[in-house]
N, C-alpha and C positions, 0 to 999 in steps of 0.2 A: 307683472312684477318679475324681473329679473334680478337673484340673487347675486348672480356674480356676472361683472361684464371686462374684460380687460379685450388687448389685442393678443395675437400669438406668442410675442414677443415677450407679454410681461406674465403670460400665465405659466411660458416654458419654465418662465425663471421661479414663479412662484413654487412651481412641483420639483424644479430642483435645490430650490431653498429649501425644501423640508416644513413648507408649514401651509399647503394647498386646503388641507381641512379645517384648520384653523381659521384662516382669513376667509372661508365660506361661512363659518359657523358664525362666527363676527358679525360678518354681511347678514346672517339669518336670523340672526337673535335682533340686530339695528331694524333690520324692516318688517319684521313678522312681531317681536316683541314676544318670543316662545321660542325654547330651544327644541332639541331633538334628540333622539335617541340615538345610544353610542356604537347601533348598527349603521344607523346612517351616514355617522363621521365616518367610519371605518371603511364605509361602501367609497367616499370620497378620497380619503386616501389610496385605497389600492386599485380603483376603477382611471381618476384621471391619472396617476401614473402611467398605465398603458396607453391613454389618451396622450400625455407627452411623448410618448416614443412615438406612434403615429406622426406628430405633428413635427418632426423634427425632422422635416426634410427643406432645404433652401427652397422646393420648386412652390412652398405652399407658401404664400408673401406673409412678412414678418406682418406687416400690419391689418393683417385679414383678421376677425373681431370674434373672440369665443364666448358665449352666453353660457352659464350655468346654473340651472334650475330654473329654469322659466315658469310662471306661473301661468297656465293657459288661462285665458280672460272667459268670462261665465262658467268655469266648473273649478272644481277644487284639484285637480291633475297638474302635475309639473313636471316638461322635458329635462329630458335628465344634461344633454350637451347640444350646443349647435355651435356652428362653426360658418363665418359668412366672408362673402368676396361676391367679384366678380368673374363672368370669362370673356375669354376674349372679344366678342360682341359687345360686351358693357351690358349684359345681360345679367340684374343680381341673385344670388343663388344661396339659397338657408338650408345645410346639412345638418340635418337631424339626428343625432347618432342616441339610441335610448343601451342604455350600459347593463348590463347583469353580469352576478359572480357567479351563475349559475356551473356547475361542472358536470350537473346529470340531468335529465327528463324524463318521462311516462311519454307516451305518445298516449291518444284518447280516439274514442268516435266520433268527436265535436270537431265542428269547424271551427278551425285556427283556438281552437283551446289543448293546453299541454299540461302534464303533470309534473310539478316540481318542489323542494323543501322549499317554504318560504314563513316569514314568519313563525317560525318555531312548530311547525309541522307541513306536511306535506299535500297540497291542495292543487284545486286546478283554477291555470291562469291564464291570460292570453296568451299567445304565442306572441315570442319579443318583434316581429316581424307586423304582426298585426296589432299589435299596440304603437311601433313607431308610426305607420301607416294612419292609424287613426286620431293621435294626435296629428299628425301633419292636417289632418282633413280638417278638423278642428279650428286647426288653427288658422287656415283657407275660408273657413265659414266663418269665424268671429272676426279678426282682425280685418279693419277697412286699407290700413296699408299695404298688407299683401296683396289685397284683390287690385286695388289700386294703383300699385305700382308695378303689379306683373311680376313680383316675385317668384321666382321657382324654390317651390320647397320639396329639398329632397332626403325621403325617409329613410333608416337604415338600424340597424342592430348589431352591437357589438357583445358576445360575448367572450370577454377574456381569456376565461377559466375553463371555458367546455372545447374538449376534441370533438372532432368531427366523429355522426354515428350513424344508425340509419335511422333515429329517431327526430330530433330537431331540424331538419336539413331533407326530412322525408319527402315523397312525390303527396303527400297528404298535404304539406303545406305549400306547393309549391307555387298555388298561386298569391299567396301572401306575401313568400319568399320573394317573387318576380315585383311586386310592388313596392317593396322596403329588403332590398339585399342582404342577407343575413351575416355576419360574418364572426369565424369561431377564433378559437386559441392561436392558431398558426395562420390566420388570414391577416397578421395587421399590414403586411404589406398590400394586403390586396385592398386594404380600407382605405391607407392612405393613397391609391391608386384611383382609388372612386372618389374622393375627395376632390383632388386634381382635376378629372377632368373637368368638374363644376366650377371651381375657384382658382384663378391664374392670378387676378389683382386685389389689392386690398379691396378696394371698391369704397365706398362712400363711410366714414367712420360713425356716420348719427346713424346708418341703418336699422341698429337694434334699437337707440332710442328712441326712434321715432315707431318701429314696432309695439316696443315697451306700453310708449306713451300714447299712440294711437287712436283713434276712434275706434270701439266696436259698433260692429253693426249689428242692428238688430235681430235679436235671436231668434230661431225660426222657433214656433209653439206648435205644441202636438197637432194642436187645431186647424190652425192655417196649410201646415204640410198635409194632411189627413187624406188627401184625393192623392196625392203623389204616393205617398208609402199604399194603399189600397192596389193601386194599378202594380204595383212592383218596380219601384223607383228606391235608392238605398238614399232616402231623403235625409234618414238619422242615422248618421255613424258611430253604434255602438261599441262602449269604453269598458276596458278592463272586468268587471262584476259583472256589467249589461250582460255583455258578449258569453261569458261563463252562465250566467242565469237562464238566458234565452237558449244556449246550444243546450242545457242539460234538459229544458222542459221538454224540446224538441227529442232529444233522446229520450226521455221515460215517456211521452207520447207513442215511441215505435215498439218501446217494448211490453205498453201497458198492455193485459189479456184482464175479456172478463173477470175471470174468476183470480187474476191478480190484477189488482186496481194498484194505480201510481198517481199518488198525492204529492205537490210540490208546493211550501210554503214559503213565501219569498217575503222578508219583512225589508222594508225599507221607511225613511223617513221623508216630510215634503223634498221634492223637487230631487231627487236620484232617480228617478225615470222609470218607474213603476208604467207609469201608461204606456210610453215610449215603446218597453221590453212586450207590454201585453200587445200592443195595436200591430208588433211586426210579430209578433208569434201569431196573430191571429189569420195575419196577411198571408206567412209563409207554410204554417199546418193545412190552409187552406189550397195554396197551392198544390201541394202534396195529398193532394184528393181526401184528407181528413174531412170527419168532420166536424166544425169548431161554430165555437159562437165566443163570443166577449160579452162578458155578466158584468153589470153594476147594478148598485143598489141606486144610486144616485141618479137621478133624470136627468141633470142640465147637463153633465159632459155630452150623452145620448143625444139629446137635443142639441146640440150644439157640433155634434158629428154628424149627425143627419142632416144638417143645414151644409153643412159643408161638402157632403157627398150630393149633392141634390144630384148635378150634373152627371154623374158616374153611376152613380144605381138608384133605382126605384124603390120607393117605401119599404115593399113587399121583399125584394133582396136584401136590402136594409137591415128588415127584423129579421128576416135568415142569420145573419152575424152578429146582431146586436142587438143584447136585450136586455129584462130587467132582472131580478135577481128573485124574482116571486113566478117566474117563466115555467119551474120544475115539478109542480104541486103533483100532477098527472103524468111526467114523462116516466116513460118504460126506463127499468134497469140497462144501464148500458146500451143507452138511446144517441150518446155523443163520443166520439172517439175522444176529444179534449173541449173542455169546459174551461178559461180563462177570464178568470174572476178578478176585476180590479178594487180598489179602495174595497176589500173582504171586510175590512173591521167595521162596517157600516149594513153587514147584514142581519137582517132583523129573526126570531125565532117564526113568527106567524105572517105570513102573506095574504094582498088581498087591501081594498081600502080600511075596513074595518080590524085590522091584525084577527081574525078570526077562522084563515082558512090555512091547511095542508100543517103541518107537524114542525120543522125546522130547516131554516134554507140552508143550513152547513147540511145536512145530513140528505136533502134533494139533490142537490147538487154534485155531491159524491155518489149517490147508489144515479144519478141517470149519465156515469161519464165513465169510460173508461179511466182517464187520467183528468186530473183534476190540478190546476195551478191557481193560487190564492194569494193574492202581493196582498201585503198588511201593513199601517200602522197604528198596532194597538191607540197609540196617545191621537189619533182622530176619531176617536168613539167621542160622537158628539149628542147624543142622544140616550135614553134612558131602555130605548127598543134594540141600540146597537148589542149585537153578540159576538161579535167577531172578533175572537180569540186564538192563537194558537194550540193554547190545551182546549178548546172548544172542537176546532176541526181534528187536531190530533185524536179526540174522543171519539170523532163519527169515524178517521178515518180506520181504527183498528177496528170498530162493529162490521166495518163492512172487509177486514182483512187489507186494507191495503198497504201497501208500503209509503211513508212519510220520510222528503228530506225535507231539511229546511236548510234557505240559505241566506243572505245577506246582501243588500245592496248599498253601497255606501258614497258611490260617485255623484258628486253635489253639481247640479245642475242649473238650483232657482238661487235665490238670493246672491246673485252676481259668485255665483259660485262656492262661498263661504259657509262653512260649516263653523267657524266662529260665528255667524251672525245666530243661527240657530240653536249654536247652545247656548247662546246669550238670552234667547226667546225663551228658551228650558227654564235656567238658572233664572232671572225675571220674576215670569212668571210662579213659579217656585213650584214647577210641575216635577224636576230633578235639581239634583246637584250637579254643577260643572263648574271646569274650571276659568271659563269665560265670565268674568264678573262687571266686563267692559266691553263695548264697542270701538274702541281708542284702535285705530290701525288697520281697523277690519273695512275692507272693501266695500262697502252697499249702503247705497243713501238712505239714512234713518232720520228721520226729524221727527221732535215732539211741537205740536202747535199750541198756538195759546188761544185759537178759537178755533169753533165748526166754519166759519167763512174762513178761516187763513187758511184751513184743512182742504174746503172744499176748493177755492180759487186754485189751490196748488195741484190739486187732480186738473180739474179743469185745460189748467195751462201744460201738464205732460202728457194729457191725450190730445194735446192738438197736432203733438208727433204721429202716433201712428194708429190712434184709436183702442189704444192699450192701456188706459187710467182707469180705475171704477174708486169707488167708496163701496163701504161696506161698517155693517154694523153689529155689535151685538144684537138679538132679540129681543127688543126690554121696549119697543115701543108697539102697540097695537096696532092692525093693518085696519084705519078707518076708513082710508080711502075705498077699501073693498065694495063697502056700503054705497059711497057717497064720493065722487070720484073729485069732486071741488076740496075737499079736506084734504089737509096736510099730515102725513103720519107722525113726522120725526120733527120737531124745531122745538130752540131754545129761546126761553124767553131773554130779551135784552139784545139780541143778535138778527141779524134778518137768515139767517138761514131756516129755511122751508122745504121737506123732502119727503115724494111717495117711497115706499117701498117700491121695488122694482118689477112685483111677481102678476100686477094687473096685466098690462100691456103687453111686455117684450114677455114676459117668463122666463123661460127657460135658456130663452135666445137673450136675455138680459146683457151677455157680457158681450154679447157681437153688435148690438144695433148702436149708432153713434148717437144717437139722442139719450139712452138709456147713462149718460156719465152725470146726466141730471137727477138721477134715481139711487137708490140705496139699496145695495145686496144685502144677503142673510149670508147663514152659513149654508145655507138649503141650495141655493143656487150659486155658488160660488164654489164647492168644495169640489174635487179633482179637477180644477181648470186653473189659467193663471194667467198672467199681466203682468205688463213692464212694470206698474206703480201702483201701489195700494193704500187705500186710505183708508182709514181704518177708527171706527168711531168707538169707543169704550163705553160701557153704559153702568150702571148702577150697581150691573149686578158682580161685577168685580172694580173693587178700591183697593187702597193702603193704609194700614194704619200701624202708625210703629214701624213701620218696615216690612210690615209681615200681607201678605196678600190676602184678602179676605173675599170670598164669594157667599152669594144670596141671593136663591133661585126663585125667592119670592119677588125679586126684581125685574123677572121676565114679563114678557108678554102676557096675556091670557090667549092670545092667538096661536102663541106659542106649543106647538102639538111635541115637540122635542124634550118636554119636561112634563108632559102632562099626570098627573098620579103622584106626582111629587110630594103634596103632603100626605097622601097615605103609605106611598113607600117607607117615609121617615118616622110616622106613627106605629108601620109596622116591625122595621128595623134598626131603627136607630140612627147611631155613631154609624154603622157598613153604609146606611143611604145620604146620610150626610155627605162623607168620603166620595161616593161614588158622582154625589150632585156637584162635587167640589172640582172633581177631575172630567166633567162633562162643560163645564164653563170654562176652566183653566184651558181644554183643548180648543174652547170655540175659537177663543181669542188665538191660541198657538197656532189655530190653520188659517184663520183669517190674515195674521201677520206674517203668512209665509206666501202667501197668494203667490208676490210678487217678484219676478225677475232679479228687476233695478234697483227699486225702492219702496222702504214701505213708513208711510206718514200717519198719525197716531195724535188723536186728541181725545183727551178722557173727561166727563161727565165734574167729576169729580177732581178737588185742586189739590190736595195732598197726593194723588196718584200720578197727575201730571209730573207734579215734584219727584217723586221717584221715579219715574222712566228718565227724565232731564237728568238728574244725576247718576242714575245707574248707565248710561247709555258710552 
């Protein structure tokens, strides 16, 4: 999506008419259907001003085409300017220019991260050089017209407001600098000079909308890339938060000392790259002769990474790096120099089949690591065993002295990038309040179906793309097949649809094998992994009624080990275990419908609930 598109010609005139912010906000509010904050207009007025003095040379062709605010296609990130043409080859050429009002910096110990006021205090951010750089990469990897047509995309940074110092401009940066030219207060001749030498003719005038409007290709998944990033391949070019998350864990790893332990608590929501951030901190601590392993509580991503390293490492180096999150019962204090813990909120108090062995895995896990990193989100506690809290580990980590930050991840990655689709999942469900009360405008294919066959043919037909479709259900049917392998778990009566659970066969490996799109996932093997398209079965134990979302754990399974003690929880405590049964259903469905990339397809049990996802959507 491209907020603003004119030629040179009409944008000059727009910023010397005096109303450059205005006709963006227009543009923003027609296509987005949400406005913006009165920094953002103000960033627009006094940023493309210098952008018009720049561009106000004859030699840069009047009909050479300025894009502003571009939407990068699969995440929630938007280039701030680009400026296109061709050069004298007929060679077409997309300058990237990313803008800040920046006037001062912090230099840091991170790679390509700087300190500066932003947001109403003063934090650390990328370096504007390696944030243009990595949008450009981006936008190389998603868009099939660039790769396609041989576009040259070329990075670059402008800040208007900052002199030159020895801090932004440092030999610290310089190799980000060489990749995305940086340029300050007194360079705009030199900007308009790198412009040039890319862009001499207008060049083709549909090039942005055919950009715009494009094919993306398919997105790479942790999974698929997982042998490339292992080997030290920069398979994922991390963005904005990534890049700040990952340098900081990497820094409190060098400075952690036994007897000062350095806990890092990273909460994010689906699809901001929580695995992403751990899989290359795991890669690169390791490089650096630490030594690391990657914790989940969860088996199938485990499973599903070890299938994919087959070729690269053996079992046995395998479980050196990766393991389970019940791994710490017996290790010696300050047995790992870093411990990198994915989906944390899914860690249980007691390990072991039985929940009956070692004390609590927040609390293992911190006394056998030097430094300790924990990505979280609280709202996928999808079980009655999960503990994985931030005041939970914050509690182990001061027993044991150590130092606690926490940080934030917010860079949208899954649902075709949209962070409107997921507060709409929030708001929905009625796990939170938000302000997304509609899917109307929102990028990511959502449909409700009117049966489990129109549900399931529709998976069917978008994994014949690229083996990236699954179904997936709530747990409200009994695994009979376990017994009796000719029985059918899941089917309605009046319909032919007929479906095992997925966990006999394939298991763990459920979401890789091409047969298994005939099968139905849990939340069990489904959860830290993802897919183009998800389908998404609703079960009994969450309806509508009135409007109000109602759950009933009595609905579940008996196979179901995720809620098991349910009714003596609630005989014990009441209204607290009702509440808590209420937000363990509410998340199943919340992770279940975030699986997905592309799209996620949705048929409920139940015909008043149908009715409200249709009209809420």
């Amino acid at each position: 999506m491209i907020i603003y598109q004119q030629s040179k010609d009409a944008f000059l005139h727009d910023v010397i008419a005096g109303d450059i912010e205005e006709t963006i906000l227009q543009a923003f509010l027609k296509q987005t259907h949400r406005s913006t904050n009165k920094s953002e207009v103000a960033s627009w007025r006094e940023s493309l001003s210098y952008m018009e003095r720049v561009l106000a040379d004859k030699s840069i062709p009047y009909d050479s085409q300025v894009a502003i605010e571009y939407h990068l296609p699969q995440t929630s990130k938007r280039i701030d300017f680009m400026i296109t043409g061709e050069d004298h080859e007929g060679t077409p050429h997309i300058i990237i220019i990313e803008l800040k009002q920046w006037s001062h910096a912090n230099a840091t110990k991170k790679d390509a991260v700087v300190e500066t006021f932003v947001g109403g205090g003063v934090r650390e951010v990328s370096h504007p050089s390696y944030q243009a750089w990595s949008y450009a990469s981006l936008l190389q990897d998603f868009n099939q017209t660039v790769y396609e047509d041989q576009i040259s995309l070329q990075p670059c940074a402008y800040l208007h407001n900052y002199s030159e110092d020895e801090v932004i401009s440092s030999d610290f940066y310089r190799a980000h600098i060489q990749r995305a030219p940086l340029f300050l207060k007194h360079d705009a001749l030199k900007l308009r000079e790198f412009i040039k030498r890319f862009i001499h003719v207008g060049g083709s005038k549909n090039l942005l909308y055919r950009i715009d409007n494009g094919k993306i290709k398919p997105s790479k998944s942790l999974a698929d890339s997982l042998e490339k990033v292992v080997i030290g391949n920069d398979e994922f070019v991390m963005i904005d938060d990534q890049k700040v998350v990952y340098e900081t864990a990497l820094a409190l790893s060098k400075m952690a000392q036994p007897e000062h332990k350095q806990v890092l608590i990273v909460e994010g929501g689906p699809g901001t790259g929580k695995s992403v951030v751990a899989i290359n901190l795991l890669v690169e601590s390791t490089r650096r002769g630490l030594l690391s392993q990657y914790v989940t509580k969860n088996a199938a991503p485990r499973a599903v990474y070890e299938s994919k390293l087959a070729r690269t490492m053996g079992r046995t180096r395998f479980g050196m790096l990766f393991t389970g999150s019940g791994s710490f019962l017996n290790a010696p204090q300050n047995a790992y120099d870093i411990l990198i813990v994915d989906e944390a909120h899914r860690l249980n108090e007691k390990s072991g089949l039985m929940r009956n062995l070692g004390e609590n895995q927040v609390k293992e896990i911190i006394k056998a690591s030097r430094c300790a990193v924990f990505f979280i989100d609280e709202d996928q506690k999808v079980t009655l065993h999960d503990i994985g809290t931030q005041e939970e580990i914050t509690r182990w980590a001061k027993q044991f002295g150590s130092s606690v930050q926490t940080m934030k991840l917010e860079s949208q990655f899954r649902c075709n990038g949209s962070d409107g689709y997921l507060a709409w999942v929030d708001e929905t469900l009625q796990i939170r309040e938000t302000a997304n009360t509609s899917l109307a405008e929102i990028d990511f294919d959502f449909r409700v179906m009117d049966s489990p066959s129109q549900l399931r043919d529709a998976i069917y037909e978008k994994n014949k793309e690229h083996n990236k479709a699954r179904l997936v259900a709530g747990y409200c049917w009994d695994w009979v097949s376990k017994r009796d392998s000719g029985l059918m778990d899941i089917t309605f009566p009046g319909t032919d649809f007929a479906a095992q659970w997925n966990l006999s066969s394939d298991g763990n490996l459920w979401i890789l094998a091409p047969e298994s799109v005939h099968q139905v996932g849990c939340i069990h093997t489904c959860q830290g992994l993802e897919v183009d398209y998800v389908g998404v079965i609703i079960g009994p134990d969450l309806v509508v009624r009135g409007g109000k979302v109602i759950t009933d754990v009595s609905k579940r399974a008996k196979t179901d080990g995720s809620v098991r003690g349910a009714k003596t929880l609630i005989a014990r405590d009441g209204a607290s275990a009702v509440s808590r049964l209420d937000s363990i259903i509410k998340n199943t469905y919340r992770t279940l419908m975030t699986r997905g990339m592309k799209g996620c397809y949705v048929w409920s049990v139940d015909e008043e609930t149908r009715r409200y996802l249709q009209d809420t959507k």
